[in-house]
PLY file of the C-alpha trace (Angstrom):
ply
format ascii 1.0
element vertex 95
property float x
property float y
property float z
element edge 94
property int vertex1
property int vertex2
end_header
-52.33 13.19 -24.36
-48.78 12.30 -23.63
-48.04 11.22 -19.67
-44.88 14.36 -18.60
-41.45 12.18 -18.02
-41.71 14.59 -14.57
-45.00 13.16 -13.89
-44.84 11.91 -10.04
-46.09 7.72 -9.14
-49.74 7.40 -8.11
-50.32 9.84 -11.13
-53.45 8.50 -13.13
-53.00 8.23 -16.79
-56.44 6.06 -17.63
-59.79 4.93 -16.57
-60.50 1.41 -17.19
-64.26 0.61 -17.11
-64.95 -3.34 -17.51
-68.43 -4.73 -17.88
-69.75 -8.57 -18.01
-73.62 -9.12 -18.42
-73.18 -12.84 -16.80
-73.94 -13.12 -13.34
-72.53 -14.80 -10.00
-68.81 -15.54 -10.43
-69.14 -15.27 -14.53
-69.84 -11.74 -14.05
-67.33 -10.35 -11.31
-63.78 -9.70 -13.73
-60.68 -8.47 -12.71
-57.37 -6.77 -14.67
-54.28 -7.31 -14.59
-51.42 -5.92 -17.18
-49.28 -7.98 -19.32
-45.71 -7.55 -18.68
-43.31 -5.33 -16.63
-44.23 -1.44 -16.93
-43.87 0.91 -14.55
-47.81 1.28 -13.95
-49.95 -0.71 -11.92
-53.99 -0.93 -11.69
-55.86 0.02 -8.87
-59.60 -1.00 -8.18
-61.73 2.36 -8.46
-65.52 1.88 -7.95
-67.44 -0.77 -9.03
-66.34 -2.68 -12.41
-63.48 0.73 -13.03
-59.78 0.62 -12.80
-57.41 2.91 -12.77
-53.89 2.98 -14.99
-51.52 4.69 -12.05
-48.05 5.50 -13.16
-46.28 3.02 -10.35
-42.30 4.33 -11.01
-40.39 7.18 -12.32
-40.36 7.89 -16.12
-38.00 8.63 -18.30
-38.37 10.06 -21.90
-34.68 8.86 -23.02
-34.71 5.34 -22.20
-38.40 4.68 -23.27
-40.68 7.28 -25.26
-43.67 5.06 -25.53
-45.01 2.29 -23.77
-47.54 -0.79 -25.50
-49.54 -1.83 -22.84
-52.04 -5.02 -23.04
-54.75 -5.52 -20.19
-55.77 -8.22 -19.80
-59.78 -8.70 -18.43
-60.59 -12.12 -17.08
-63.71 -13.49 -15.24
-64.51 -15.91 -12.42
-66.27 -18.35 -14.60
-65.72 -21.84 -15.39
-63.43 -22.13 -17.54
-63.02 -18.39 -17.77
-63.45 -16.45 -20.37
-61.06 -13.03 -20.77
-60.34 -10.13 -23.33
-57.60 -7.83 -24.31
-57.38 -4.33 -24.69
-54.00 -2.22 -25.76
-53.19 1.13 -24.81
-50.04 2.88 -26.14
-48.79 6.33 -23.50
-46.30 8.31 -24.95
-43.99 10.09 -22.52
-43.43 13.61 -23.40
-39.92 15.09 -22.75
-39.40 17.47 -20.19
-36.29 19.50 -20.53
-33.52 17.75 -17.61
-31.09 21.14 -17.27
0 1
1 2
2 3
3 4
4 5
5 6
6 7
7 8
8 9
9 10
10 11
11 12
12 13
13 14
14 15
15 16
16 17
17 18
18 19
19 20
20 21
21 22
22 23
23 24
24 25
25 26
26 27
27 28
28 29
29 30
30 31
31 32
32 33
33 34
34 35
35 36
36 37
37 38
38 39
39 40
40 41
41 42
42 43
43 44
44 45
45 46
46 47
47 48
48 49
49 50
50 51
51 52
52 53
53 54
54 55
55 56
56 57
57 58
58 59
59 60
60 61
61 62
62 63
63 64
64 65
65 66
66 67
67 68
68 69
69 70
70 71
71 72
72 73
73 74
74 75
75 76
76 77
77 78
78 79
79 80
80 81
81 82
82 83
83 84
84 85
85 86
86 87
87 88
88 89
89 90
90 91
91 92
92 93
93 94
């Protein structure tokens, strides 16, 4: 579903769950984003994340945003994956 351009920050848009079988410091991961977009994740419980919107939207300047999340573990050397997510802001009318 498209994220409202009116929508306010600390909205969530996404639940991130992350899982790795390994154990010790192989298996604990954190997330981080790739690149400069007005969201930010937040640790929920256990191995879940949450996609927050961090900054005002607006529809006019950007109507979709491409975002990679990146999942890395503790291990050595450490091992990560990539996931993409693409949020389409829907317009809200500014009169």
């Amino acid at each position: 579903n498209p994220i409202p351009e009116d929508a306010v920050p600390s909205t969530v848009v996404a639940l991130i769950n992350v899982r790795d079988r390994d154990s010790g410091d192989n298996g604990e991961v954190s997330c981080n984003i790739d690149g400069d977009f007005p969201f930010r994740l937040e640790p929920s419980s256990g191995n879940a994340y949450k996609l927050v919107i961090a900054s005002a939207l607006d529809r006019e300047k950007v109507s979709a945003y491409s975002i990679t999340i990146i999942a890395r573990d503790r291990g050595m050397p450490a091992l990560s994956s990539r996931a993409a997510l693409v949020l389409e802001v829907s317009d809200v009318n500014d009169n």
